[in-house]
Each structure stands twice: as structure tokens, then as C-alpha cells.
C-alpha positions in Angstrom: 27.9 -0.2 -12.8 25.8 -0.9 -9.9 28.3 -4.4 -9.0 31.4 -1.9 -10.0 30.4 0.4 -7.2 29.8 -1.8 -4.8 33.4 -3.8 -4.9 34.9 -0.1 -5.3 33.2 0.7 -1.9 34.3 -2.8 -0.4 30.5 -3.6 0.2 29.9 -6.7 -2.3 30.5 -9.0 0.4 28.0 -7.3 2.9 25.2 -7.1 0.1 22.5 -9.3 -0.9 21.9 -8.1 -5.0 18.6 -9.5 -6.7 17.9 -9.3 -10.1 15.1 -10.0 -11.9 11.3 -8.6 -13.7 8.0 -8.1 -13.1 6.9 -9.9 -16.0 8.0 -11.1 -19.3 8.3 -9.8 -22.4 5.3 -7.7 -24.0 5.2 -10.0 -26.9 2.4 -7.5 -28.8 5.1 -4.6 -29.0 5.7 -4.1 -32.2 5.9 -1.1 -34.2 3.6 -0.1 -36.9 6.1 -1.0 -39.4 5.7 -4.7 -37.8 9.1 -4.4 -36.0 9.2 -6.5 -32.5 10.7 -4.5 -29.7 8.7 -6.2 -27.0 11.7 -8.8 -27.1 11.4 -12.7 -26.8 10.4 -15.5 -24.6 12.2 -18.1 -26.0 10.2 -21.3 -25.8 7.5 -20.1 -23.4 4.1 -19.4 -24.3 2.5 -15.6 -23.8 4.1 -13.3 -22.4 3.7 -9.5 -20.2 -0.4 -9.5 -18.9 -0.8 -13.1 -18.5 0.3 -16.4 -16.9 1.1 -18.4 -19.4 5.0 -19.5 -18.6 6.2 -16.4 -20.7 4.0 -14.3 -18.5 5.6 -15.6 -15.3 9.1 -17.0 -15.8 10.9 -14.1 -15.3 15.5 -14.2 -14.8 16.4 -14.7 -10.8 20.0 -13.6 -10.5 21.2 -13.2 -7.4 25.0 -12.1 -5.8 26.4 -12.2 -2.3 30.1 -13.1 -2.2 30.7 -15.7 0.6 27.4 -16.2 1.6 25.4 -17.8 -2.2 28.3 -20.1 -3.8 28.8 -18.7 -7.5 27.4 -20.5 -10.2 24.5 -22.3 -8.5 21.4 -23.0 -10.1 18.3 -23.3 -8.7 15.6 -24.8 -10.3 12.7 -24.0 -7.6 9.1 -22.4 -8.0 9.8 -18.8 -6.4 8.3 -15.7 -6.4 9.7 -11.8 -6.3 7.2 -11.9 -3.2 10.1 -13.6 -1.6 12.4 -10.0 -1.5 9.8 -9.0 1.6 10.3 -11.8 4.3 13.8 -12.7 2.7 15.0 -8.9 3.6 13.0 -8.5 6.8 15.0 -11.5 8.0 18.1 -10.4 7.3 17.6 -7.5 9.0 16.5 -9.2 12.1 12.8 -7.1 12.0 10.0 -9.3 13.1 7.0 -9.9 9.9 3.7 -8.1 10.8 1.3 -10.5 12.5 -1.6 -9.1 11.1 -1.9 -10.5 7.9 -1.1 -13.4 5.6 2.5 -13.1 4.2 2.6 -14.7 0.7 6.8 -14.7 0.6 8.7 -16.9 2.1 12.3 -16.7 2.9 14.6 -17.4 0.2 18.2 -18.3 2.5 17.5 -21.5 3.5 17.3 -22.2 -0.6 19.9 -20.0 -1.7 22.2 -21.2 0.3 21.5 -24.8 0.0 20.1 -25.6 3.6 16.9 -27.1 2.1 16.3 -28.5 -1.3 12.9 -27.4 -1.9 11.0 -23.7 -2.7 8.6 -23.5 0.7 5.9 -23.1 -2.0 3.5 -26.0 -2.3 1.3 -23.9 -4.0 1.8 -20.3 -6.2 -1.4 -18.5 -7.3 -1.4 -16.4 -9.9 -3.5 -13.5 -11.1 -4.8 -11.7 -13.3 -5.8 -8.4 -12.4 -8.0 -8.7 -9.3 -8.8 -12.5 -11.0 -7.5 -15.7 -9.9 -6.3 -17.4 -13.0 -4.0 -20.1 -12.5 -2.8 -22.3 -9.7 1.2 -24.1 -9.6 1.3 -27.0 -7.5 5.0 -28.6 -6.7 3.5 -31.7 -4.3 5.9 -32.9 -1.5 7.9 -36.0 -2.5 7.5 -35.3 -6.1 9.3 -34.2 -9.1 6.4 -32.9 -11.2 4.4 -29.6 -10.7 1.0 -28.9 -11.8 -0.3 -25.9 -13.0 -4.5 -25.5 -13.8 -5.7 -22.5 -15.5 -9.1 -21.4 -14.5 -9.8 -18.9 -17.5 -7.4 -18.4 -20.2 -6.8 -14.8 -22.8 -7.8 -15.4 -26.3 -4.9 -14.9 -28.0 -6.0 -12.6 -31.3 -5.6 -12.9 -34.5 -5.8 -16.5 -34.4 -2.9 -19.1 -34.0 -0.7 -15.9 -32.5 1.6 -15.6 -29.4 -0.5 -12.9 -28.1 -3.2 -10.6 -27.7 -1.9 -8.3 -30.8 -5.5 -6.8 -31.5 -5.9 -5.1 -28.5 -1.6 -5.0 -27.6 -2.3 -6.6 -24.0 -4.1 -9.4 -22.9 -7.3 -8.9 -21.0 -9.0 -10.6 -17.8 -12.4 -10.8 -18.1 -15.7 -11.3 -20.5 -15.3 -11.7 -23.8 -11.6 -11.6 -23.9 -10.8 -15.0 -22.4 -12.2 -18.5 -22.2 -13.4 -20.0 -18.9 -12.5 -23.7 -17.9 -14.5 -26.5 -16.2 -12.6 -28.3 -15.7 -9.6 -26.3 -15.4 -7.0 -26.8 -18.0 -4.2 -28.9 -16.2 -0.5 -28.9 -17.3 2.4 -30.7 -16.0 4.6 -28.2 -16.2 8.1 -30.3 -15.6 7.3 -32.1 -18.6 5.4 -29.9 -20.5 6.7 -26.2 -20.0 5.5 -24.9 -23.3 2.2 -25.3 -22.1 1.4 -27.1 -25.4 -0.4 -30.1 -24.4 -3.3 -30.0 -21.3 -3.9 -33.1 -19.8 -7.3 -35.0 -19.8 -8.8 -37.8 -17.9 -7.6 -39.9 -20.3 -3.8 -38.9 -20.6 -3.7 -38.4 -16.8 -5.1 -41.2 -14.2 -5.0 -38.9 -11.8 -6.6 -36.1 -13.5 -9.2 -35.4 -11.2 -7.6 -36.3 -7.8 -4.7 -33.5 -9.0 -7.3 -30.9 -9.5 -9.7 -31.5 -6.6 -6.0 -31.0 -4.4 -5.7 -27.3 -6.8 -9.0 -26.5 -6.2 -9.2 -27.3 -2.8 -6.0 -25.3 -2.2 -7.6 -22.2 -3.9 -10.0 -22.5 -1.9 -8.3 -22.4 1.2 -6.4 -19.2 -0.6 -9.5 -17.0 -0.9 -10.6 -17.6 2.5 -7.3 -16.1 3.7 -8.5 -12.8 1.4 -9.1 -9.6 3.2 -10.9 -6.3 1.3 -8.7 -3.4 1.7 -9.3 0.2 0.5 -9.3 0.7 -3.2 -5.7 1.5 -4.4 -7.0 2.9 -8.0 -9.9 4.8 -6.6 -10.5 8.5 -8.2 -9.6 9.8 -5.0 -6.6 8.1 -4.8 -5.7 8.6 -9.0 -5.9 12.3 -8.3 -3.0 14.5 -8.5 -1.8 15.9 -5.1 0.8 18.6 -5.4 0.8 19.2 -1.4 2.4 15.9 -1.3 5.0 16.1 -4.1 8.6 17.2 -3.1 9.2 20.4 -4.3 6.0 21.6 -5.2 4.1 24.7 -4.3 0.9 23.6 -2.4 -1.3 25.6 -5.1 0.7 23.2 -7.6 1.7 25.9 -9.8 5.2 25.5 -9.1 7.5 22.3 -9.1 11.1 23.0 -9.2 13.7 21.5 -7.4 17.5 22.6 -6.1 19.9 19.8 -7.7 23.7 19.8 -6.2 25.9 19.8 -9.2 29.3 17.2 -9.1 30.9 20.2 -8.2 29.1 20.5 -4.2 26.8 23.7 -6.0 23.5 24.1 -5.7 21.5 25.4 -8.9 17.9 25.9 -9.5 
């Protein structure tokens, strides 16, 4: 409906449409009759809460008549990250200079003026943990991917944390790595089959460039104030539209399709 409105209006070919998700499907979502409605991964491992692939590989559809040719495929590390400094350009307004911009532009890619994602590296998380590092080396067709800490997946042999409906980050819930577990993901994309010194010659030299890279990552880490602090989890009617400042009332006037106003 959204693309129908847009070529009603004439504006498809002045706008940029991305579609995508925050995460994959929420493989534990079943009903207590044992129905699935978190939906399907296909052949990805995990799902919504973690970083297996299922977690993290998420539909990039984009549209922009006469600026991205129809029909291209991209097959590019990425991140939705990339909206920020991918918008900001288009609008011709400057990045802020005071902190470290994890996006990068997607144009140059989208429109086929560079072959490669400007990612080297993608860090993912879990919660406030660093979990997994994706390395797509210059000059090279494979990418890496080295899990520092993994979710136990429960009951045993599942796709899933189904005991407790969402994968956890910390203590008891996951398994730590030393090594890391190391993956190559362009040959191995269900995740099925970690590498070891043995399998991989250079095993070692692959994860000392991940680790070495995280490191470099964490030092670019700044605190900032505590998003989910009580203070900031509190209800404040004075700052909802259309409530009373006493927060007894919250009623709005909505404009019907006939140009009235009712209560």
C-alpha cells in the first residue's frame, strides 16, 4: 500500500524505500498447543535473541526507480546501521564528529560503484555483551565469523532456547569459548561445523586478526547514561501528547476522513 501511494503521488522515483527486520524469527514461539507462530529461518541456525545466522540475517529490500537497477542482488555483509549515514548523505547533512559512526553508506554499493560492503569487520551483541565477530578480509572471498560465548540451546538437540522462550546472555545460560568458535561462514552458513587447528591452517593467525580487531572495537567504546534506568522506565504523563500533567487524563481530538474533529 505504502509503494501504491507513492507512485499515486508521483514520488517513487524521488524516494529511497528500505525494507527489512530487526531480527529473525522468534523460533521459541509456539503456542501451548505446540503450534509455531514464531515463523522459520529456513536453513539458518537460531533465531530472534541471538547471533547465530538466523539471529542476524534478516531480508534487505530496497526500491528507488532510476537510481538502484531492479533486480540486483547483493550479496554483501551490511547492517540496518547503514539507514543513518546512508540517509544523512542523501540529505547533504554533515555526520556528528563526536563519536564513532558504526554505519557506513550504502550508495556506493547499491548502486554498483564499489564491489565490496565498507565492513571489514561487523560486531555483534548480545545485550550489552560482545558475542561474535564477522570478518570479510580484503582480497578475499571467505568471511569469518568467531563466537566468543554461545546460548545453550534447551531442551537438548533444539533450534532454540524453548525452556525459557528467548535466548539469554550471560552465566549459566551460555557457554564461553577459548578459543573462540571460528566459522567460515561462505562455506559454512549453517554454522554446523567450527573450525579447529587441524581443519584450518590458519586457525590461529584468523583469530588473533578477530581478536585484535575487537580489541581495537572496545577501545572506541564510550559509557553513556543508562537508557533502562528506573528513572528513565518511569511513566511521564507531562511528556505524553494529550495527557493532563496530573496523568489522569489522556484523550486526544482525531480528524475524521470527513475534515471533523471528534473527541
Amino acid at each position: 500500500q505504502i509503494l501504491d501511494v507513492l507512485d499515486e503521488l508521483k514520488l517513487a522515483n524521488n524516494t529511497l524505500v528500505y525494507f527489512s527486520s530487526d531480527q529473525g524469527a522468534h523460533v521459541e514461539e509456539v503456542t501451548v498447543k505446540g503450534e509455531v507462530q514464531g515463523g522459520s529461518n529456513g536453513i539458518y541456525k537460531g533465531g530472534k535473541a541471538n547471533n547465530w545466522e538466523g539471529g542476524i540475517r534478516v531480508p534487505g529490500i530496497v526500491r528507488w526507480p532510476g537510481v538502484i537497477q531492479a533486480g540486483l542482488e547483493i550479496d554483501e555483509p551490511t547492517s540496518n546501521m547503514d539507514i543513518f549515514p546512508t540517509v544523512a548523505k542523501l540529505a547533504g547533512s554533515p555526520l556528528p564528529q563526536d563519536r564513532v559512526i558504526d554505519g557506513r553508506d550504502l550508495m556506493p554499493l547499491l548502486q554498483m560503484r564499489t564491489q565490496r560492503s565498507e565492513h571489514e569487520f561487523l560486531f555483534h551483541y548480545c545485550n550489552s555483551y560482545l558475542n561474535a565477530v564477522r570478518w570479510h578480509p580484503p582480497n578475499s572471498t571467505s568471511i569469518w565469523k568467531a563466537f566468543f560465548f554461545t546460548p545453550k540451546f534447551s531442551p537438548e538437540g533444539a533450534n532454540g532456547c524453548f525452556d525459557t522462550h528467548v535466548c539469554f546472555c550471560y552465566g549459566q545460560y551460555v557457554t564461553y569459548h577459548d578459543p573462540p568458535l571460528l566459522f567460515e561462514i561462505s562455506r559454512d552458513p549453517r554454522e554446523r561445523n567450527p573450525l579447529t587447528p587441524t581443519s584450518e591452517p590458519r586457525f590461529w593467525e584468523i583469530l588473533e586478526a578477530m581478536q585484535e580487531a575487537a580489541a581495537r572495537h572496545a577501545r572506541t567504546l564510550q559509557d553513556v547514561p543508562n537508557q533502562l534506568s528506573l528513572g528513565n522506565l518511569m511513566w511521564k504523563p507531562w511528556l505524553q501528547l494529550c495527557c493532563s500533567s496530573l496523568g489522569l487524563s489522556c484523550q486526544c481530538d482525531r480528524e475524521d476522513q470527513d475534515g471533523r474533529h471528534s473527541p
